[in-house]
Backbone as JSON Lines, residues from 0, in Angstrom:
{"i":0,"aa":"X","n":[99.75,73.34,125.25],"ca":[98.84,74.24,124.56],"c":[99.6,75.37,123.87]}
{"i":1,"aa":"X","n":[100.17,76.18,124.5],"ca":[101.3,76.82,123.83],"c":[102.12,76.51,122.44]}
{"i":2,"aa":"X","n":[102.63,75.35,122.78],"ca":[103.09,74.96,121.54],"c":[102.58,74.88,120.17]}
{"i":3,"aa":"X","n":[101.32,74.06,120.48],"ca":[100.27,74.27,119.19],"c":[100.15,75.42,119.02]}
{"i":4,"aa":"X","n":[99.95,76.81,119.74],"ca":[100.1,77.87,119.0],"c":[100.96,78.35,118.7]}
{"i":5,"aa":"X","n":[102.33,77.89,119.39],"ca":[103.35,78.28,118.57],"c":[103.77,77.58,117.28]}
{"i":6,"aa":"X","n":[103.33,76.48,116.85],"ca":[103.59,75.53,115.71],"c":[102.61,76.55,114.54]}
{"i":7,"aa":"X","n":[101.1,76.69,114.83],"ca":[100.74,77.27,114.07],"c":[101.03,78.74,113.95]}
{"i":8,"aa":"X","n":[101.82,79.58,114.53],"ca":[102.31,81.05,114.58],"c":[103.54,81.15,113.61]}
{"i":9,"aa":"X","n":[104.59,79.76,114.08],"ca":[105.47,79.58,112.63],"c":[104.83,78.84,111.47]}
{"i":10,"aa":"X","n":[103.89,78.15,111.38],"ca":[103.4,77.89,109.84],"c":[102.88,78.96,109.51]}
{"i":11,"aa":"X","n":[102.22,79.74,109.64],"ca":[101.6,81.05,109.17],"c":[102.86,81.99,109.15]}
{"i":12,"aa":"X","n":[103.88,82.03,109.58],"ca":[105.03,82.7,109.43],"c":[105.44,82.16,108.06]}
{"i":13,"aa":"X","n":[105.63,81.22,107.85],"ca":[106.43,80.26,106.78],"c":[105.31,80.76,105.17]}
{"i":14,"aa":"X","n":[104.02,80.5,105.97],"ca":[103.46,81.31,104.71],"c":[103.59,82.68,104.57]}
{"i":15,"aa":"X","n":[103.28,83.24,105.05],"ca":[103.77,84.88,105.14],"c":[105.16,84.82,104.06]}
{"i":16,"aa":"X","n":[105.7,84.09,104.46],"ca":[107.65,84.27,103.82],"c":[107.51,83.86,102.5]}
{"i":17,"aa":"X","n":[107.0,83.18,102.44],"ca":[106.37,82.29,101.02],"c":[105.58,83.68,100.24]}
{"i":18,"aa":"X","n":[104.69,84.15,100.51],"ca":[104.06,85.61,100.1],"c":[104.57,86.29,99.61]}
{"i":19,"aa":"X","n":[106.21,86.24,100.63],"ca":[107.28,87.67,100.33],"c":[106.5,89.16,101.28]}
{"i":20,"aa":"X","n":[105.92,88.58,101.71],"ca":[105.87,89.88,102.99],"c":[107.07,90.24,103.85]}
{"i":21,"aa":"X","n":[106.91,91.57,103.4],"ca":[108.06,92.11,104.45],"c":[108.04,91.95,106.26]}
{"i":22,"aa":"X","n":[108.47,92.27,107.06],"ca":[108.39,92.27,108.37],"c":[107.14,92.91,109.23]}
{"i":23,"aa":"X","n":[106.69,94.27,108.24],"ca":[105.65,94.99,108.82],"c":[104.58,94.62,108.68]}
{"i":24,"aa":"X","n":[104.25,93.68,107.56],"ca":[103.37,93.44,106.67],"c":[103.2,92.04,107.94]}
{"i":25,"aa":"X","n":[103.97,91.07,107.95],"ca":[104.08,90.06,108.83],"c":[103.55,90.07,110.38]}
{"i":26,"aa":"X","n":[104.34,91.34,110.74],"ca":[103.23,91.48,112.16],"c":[102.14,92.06,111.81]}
{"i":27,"aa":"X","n":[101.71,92.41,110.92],"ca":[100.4,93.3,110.89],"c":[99.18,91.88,111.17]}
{"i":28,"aa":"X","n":[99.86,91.04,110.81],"ca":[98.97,89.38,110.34],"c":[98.9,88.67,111.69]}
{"i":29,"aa":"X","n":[100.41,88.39,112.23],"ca":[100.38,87.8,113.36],"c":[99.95,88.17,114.5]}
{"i":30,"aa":"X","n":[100.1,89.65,114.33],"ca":[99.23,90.55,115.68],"c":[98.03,90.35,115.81]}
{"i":31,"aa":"X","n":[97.22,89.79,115.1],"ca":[95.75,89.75,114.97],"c":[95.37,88.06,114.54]}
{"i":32,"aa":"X","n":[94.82,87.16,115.73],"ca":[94.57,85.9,115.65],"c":[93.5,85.17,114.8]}
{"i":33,"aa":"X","n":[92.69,86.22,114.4],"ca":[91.56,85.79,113.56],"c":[92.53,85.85,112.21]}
{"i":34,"aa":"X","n":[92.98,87.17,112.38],"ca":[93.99,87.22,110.73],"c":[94.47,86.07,110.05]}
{"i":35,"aa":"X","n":[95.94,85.55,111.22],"ca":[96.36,84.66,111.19],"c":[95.57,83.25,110.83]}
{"i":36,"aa":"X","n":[94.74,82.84,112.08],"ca":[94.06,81.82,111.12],"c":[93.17,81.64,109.9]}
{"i":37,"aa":"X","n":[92.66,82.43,109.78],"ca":[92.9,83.58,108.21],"c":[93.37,82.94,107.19]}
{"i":38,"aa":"X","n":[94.21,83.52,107.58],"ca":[95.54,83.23,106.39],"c":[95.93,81.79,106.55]}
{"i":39,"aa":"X","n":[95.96,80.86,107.37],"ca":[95.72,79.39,107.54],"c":[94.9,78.34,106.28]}
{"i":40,"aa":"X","n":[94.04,79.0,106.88],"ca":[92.55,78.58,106.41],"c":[92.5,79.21,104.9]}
{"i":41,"aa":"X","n":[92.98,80.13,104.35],"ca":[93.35,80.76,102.87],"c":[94.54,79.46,102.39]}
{"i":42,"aa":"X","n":[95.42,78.8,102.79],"ca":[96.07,78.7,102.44],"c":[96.29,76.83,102.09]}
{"i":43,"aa":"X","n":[95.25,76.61,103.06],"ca":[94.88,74.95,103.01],"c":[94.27,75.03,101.83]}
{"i":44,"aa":"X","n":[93.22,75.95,101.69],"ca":[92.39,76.4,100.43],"c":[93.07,75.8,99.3]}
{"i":45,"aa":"X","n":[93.98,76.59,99.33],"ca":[94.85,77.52,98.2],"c":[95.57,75.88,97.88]}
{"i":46,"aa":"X","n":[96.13,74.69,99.08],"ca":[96.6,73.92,98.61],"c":[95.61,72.36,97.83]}
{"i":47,"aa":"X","n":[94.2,72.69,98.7],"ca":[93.36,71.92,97.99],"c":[93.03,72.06,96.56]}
{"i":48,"aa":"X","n":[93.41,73.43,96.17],"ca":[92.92,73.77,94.52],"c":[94.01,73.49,93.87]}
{"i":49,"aa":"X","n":[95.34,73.5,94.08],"ca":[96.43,73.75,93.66],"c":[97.45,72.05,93.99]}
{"i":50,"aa":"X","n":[96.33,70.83,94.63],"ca":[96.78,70.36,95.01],"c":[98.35,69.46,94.08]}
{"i":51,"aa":"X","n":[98.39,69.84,93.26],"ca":[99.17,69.13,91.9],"c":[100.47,69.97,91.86]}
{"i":52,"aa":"X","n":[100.12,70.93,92.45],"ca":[101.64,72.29,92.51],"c":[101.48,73.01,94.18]}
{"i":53,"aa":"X","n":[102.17,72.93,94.76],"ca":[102.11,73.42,95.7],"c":[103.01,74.97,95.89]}
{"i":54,"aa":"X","n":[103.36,75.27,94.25],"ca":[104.4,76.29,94.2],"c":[103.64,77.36,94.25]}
{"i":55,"aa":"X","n":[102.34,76.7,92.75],"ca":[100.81,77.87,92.65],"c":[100.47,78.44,93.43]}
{"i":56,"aa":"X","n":[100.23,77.37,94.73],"ca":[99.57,77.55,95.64],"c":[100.0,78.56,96.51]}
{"i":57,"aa":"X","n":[101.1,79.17,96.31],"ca":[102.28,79.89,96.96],"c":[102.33,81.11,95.94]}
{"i":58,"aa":"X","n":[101.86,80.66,94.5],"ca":[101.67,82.32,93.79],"c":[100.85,82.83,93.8]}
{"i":59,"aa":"X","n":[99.64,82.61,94.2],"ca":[98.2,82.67,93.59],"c":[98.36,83.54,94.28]}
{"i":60,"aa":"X","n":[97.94,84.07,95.67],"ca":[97.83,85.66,96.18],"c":[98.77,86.58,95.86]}
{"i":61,"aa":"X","n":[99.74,86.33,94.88],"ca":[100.27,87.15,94.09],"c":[99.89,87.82,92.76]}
{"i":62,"aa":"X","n":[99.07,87.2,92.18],"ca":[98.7,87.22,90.86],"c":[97.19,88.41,90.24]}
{"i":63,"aa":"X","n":[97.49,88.63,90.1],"ca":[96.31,89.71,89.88],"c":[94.84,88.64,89.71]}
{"i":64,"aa":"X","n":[94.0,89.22,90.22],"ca":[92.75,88.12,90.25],"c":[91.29,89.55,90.11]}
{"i":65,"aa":"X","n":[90.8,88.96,88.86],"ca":[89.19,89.79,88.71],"c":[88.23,89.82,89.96]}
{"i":66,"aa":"X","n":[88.25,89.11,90.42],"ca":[87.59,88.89,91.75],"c":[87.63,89.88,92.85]}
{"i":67,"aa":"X","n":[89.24,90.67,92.93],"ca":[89.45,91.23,93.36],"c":[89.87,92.73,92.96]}
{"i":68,"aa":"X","n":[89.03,93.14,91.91],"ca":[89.11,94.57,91.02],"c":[90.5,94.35,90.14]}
{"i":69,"aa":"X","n":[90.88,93.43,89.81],"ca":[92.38,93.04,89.37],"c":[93.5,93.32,90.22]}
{"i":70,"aa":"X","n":[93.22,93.27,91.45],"ca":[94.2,93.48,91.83],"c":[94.77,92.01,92.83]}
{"i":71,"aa":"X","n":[95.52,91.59,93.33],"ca":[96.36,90.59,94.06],"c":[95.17,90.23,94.83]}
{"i":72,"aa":"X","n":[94.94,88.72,95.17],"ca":[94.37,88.81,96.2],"c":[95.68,88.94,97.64]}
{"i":73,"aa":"X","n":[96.46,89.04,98.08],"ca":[97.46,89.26,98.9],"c":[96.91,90.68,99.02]}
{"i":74,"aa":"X","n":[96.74,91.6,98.34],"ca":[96.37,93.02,98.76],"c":[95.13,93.07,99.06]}
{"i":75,"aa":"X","n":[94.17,92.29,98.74],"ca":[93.08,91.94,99.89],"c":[93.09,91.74,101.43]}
{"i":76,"aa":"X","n":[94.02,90.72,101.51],"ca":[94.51,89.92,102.67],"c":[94.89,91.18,103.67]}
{"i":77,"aa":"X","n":[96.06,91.98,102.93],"ca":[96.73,92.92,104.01],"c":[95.83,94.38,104.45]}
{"i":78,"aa":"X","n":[95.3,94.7,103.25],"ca":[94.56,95.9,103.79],"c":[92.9,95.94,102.79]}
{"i":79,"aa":"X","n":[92.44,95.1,103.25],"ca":[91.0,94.79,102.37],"c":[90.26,93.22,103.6]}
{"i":80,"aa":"X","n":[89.32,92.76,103.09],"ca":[88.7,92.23,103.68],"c":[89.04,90.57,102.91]}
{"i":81,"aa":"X","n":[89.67,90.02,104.44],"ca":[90.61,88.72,104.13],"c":[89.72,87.71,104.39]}
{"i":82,"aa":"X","n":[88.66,88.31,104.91],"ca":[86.97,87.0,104.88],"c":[86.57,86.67,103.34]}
{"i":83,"aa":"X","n":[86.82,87.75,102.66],"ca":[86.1,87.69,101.5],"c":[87.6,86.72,100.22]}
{"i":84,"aa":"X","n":[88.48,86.71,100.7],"ca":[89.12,85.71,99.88],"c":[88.99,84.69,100.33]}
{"i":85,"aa":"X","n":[89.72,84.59,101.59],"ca":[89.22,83.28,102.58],"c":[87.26,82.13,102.08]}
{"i":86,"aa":"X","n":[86.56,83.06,102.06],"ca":[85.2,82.14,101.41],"c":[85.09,81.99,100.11]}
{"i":87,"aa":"X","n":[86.13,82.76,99.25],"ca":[85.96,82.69,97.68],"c":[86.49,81.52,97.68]}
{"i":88,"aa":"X","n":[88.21,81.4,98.05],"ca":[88.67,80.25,97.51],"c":[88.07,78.86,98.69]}
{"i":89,"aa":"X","n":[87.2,78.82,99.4],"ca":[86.77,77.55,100.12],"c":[85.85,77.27,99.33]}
{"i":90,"aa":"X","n":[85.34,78.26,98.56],"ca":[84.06,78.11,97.44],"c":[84.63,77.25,96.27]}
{"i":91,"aa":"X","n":[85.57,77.68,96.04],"ca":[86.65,77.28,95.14],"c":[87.08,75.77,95.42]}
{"i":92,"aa":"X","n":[87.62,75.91,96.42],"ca":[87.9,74.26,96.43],"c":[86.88,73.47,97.08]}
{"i":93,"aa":"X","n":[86.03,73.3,97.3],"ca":[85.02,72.56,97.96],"c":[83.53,72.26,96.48]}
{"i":94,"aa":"X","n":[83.68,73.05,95.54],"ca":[83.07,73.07,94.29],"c":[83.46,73.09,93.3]}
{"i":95,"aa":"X","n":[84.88,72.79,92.93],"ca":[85.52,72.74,91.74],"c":[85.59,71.38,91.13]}
C-alpha cells in the first residue's frame, strides 16, 4: 500500500518538475493529498487533450489562459483554487 503512494508521490513529483516548480512551491503540493491528486487528475486531463504532444501537455499550465483572468493556470494551481482548473480541463477533455 505504501508503495502505490509512493509511486504516485513521485509521479506528481515528476510533474511538479515538468511545471518548473521550485522546491517550496513542490512541498506546498505534496503536503496536501487532495492537492496532489489534484494535480494528478489536472494532468491526465491535460494529457487526454494534448494527447498528440505530450510536451503541451507539460506547457499548458504555463501559458497564460482567459479562463483564468490571463493569468497561468499553474498560478491557479499554487495559490488560487486548483478545483476550478482541475473541472475546466475534465470539461475540456471529456467534450472536446
Amino acid at each position: 500500500m505504501n508503495t502505490m503512494r509512493e509511486e504516485r508521490r513521485d509521479e506528481v513529483s515528476r510533474i511538479l518538475d515538468g511545471w518548473g516548480l521550485d522546491a517550496l512551491q513542490k512541498a506546498q503540493i505534496l503536503g496536501d493529498k487532495d492537492r496532489a491528486l489534484s494535480v494528478l487528475s489536472i494532468h491526465e486531463s491535460l494529457l487526454c487533450i494534448f494527447s498528440e504532444s505530450p510536451e503541451r501537455a507539460f506547457q499548458w499550465p504555463l501559458r497564460p489562459n482567459r479562463e483564468f483572468g490571463g493569468n497561468p493556470a499553474l498560478e491557479e494551481i499554487l495559490v488560487g483554487d486548483i478545483e476550478k482548473v482541475k473541472k475546466y480541463l475534465r470539461y475540456h477533455c471529456y467534450n472536446a
